[in-house]
C-alpha positions as CSV (number, residue, x, y, z in Angstrom):
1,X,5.0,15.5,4.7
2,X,6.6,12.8,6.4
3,X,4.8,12.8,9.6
4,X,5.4,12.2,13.7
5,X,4.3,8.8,15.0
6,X,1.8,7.9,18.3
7,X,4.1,7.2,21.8
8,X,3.1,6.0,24.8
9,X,3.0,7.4,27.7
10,X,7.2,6.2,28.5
11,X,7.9,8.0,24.9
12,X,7.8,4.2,23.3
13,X,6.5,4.1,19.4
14,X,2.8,2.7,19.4
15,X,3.1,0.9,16.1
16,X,0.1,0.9,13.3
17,X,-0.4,-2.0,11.1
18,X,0.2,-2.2,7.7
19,X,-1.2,-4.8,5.0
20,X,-1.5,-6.1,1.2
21,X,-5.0,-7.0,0.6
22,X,-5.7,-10.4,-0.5
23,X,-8.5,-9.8,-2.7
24,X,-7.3,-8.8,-6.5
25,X,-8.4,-5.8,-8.1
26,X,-8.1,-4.2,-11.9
27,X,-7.3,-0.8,-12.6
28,X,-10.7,0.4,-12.5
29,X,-11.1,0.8,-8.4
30,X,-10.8,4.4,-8.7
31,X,-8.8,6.4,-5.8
32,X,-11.9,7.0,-3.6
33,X,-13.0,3.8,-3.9
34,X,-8.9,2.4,-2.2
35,X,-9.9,3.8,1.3
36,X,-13.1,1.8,1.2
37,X,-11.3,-1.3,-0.3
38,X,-8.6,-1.0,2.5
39,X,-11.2,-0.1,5.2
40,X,-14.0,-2.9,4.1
41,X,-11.0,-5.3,4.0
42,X,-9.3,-4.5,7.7
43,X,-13.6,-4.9,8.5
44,X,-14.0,-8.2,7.1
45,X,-10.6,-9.8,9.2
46,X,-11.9,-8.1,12.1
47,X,-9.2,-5.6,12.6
48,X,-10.8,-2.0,13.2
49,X,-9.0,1.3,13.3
50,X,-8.9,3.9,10.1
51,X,-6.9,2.4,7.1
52,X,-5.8,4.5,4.1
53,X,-4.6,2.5,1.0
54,X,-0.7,3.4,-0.6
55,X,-1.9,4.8,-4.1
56,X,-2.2,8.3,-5.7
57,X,-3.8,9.4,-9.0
58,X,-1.5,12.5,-9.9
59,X,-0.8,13.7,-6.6
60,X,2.2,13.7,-4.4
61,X,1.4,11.1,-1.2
62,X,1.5,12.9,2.0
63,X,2.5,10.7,5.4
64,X,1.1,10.6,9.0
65,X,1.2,8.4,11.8
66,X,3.2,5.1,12.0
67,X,5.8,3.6,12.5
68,X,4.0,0.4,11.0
69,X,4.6,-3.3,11.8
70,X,2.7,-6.2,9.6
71,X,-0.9,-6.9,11.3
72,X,0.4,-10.1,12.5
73,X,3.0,-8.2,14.9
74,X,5.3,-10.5,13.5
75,X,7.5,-7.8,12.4
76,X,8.0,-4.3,11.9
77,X,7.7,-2.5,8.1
78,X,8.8,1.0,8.9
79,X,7.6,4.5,9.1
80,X,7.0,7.4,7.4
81,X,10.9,8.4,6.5
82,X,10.9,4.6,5.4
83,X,8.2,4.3,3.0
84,X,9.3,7.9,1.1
85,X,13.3,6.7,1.3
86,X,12.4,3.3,-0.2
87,X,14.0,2.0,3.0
88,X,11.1,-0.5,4.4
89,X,12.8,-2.8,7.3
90,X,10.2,-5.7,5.8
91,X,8.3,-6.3,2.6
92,X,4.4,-5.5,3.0
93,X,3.8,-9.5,2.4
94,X,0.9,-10.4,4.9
95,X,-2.6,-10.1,4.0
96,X,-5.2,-8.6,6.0
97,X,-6.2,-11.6,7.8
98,X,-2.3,-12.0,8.6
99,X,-1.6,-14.5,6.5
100,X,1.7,-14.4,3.9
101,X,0.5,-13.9,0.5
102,X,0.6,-17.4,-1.4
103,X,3.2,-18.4,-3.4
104,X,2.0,-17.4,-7.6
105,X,-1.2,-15.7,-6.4
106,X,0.1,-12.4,-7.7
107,X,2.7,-9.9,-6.6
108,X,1.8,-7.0,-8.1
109,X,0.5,-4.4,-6.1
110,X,-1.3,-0.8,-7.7
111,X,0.2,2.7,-6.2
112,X,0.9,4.9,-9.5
113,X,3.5,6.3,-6.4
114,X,7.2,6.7,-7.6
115,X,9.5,6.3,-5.1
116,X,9.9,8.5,-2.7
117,X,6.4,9.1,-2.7
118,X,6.6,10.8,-6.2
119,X,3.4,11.5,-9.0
120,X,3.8,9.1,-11.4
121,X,2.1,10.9,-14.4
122,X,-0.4,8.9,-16.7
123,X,0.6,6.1,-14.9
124,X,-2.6,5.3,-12.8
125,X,-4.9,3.9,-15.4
126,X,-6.7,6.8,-15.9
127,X,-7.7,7.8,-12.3
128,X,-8.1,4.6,-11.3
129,X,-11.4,4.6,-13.9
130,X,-10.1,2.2,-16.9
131,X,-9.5,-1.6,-17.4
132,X,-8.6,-0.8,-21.1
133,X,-5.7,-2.8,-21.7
134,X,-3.6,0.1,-24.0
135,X,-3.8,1.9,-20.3
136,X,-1.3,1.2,-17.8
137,X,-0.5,2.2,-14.1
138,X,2.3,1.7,-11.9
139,X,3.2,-1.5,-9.2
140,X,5.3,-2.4,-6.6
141,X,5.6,-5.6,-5.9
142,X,5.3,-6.9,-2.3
143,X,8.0,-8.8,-1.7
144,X,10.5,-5.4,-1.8
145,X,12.0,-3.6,0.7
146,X,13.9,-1.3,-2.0
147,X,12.2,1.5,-4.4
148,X,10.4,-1.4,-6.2
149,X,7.8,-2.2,-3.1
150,X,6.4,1.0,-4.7
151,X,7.6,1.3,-8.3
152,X,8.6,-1.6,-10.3
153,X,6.8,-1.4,-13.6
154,X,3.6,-0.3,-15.9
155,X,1.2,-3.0,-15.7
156,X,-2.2,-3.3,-18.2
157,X,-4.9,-2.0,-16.4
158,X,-7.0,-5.1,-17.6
159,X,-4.8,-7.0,-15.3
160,X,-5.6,-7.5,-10.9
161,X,-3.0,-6.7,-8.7
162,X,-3.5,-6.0,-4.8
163,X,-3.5,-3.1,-2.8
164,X,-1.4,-1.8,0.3
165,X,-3.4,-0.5,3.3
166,X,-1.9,1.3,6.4
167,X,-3.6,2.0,9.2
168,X,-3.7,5.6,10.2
C-alpha cells in the first residue's frame, strides 16, 4: 500500500523525517525489537514522533505517511511511491542525531526488503533471531538512491549493520 501523505492546511506536504541509525546492530535484533531500536534511538537525539524501522521478516512492507526529508531538513528523501520504485531523491545517509554517517563506519544497512518493497525469502537471518554466521539477510547500503538503498547483497548475520527508521 503505498500510502497518502499529511498537508497543511494550504494543501502543502508536511514532511516526516527519515534516518539510519548510528548505533550497529547484528542480525539477531529480531523485527519487534526494530520499532523499539528506531523509536529508543529518535528518543535518545531528542527527536519525538512515532518511528517505524525499514525491514521485514517474510512479509511484503506496507507504506503510510511521508513524504520524508533527512532529520536535519537538509534535504528531502522521498515518499511512499519513492521508496517501493527505488527512486529516493537522496540517500538515507544522516544519523539520528543529524549527523552524516562517517566515512568506513559501515554502510550496510539490515531490511531483508527487495526492492520495490518485495519479501526477500530466507534472507532475514532467521527472523531477525540468529548471529550464526552460515545465516544471512539482506542490506542496502545508505549511500543509494537506486534499488540498492534497499537490496544490495546477503550479508553474515554475525556481522552489524545499521538500521533505517521513518517517522510515521
Amino acid at each position: 500500500m503505498l500510502g497518502n501523505f499529511d498537508t497543511d492546511d494550504a494543501g502543502n506536504p508536511v514532511f516526516k523525517r527519515a534516518f539510519v541509525t548510528s548505533q550497529l546492530f547484528q542480525g539477531n535484533f529480531a523485527q519487534l525489537d526494530a520499532f523499539t531500536i528506531c523509536n529508543q534511538a529518535a528518543t535518545q537525539a531528542g527527536l519525538g514522533g512515532g518511528w517505524k524501522p525499514w525491514v521485514s521478516a517474510g512479509v511484503k512492507l506496507s507504506c503510510e505517511g511521508g513524504p520524508w526529508q533527512l532529520v536535519d531538513a537538509s534535504t528531502q528523501v522521498g515518499s511512499c511511491a519513492d521508496l517501493f520504485n527505488n527512486t529516493l531523491l537522496h540517500p538515507i545517509d544522516v544519523t539520528e542525531f543529524g549527523k552524516p554517517v562517517p566515512s568506513g563506519t559501515g554502510f550496510a544497512v539490515w531490511t531483508g526488503v527487495a526492492s520495490k518493497g518485495g519479501v526477500a525469502h530466507k534472507s532475514n537471518c532467521d527472523g531477525w533471531k540468529t548471529t550464526d554466521a552460515s545465516d544471512e539477510g539482506l542490506v542496502g547500503v545508505l549511500h543509494a538512491v537506486d534499488a540498492t538503498w534497499t537490496e544490495k547483497l546477503l550479508f553474515r548475520c554475525d556481522k552489524e549493520a545499521r538500521v533505517y527508521c521513518f517517522e510515521q
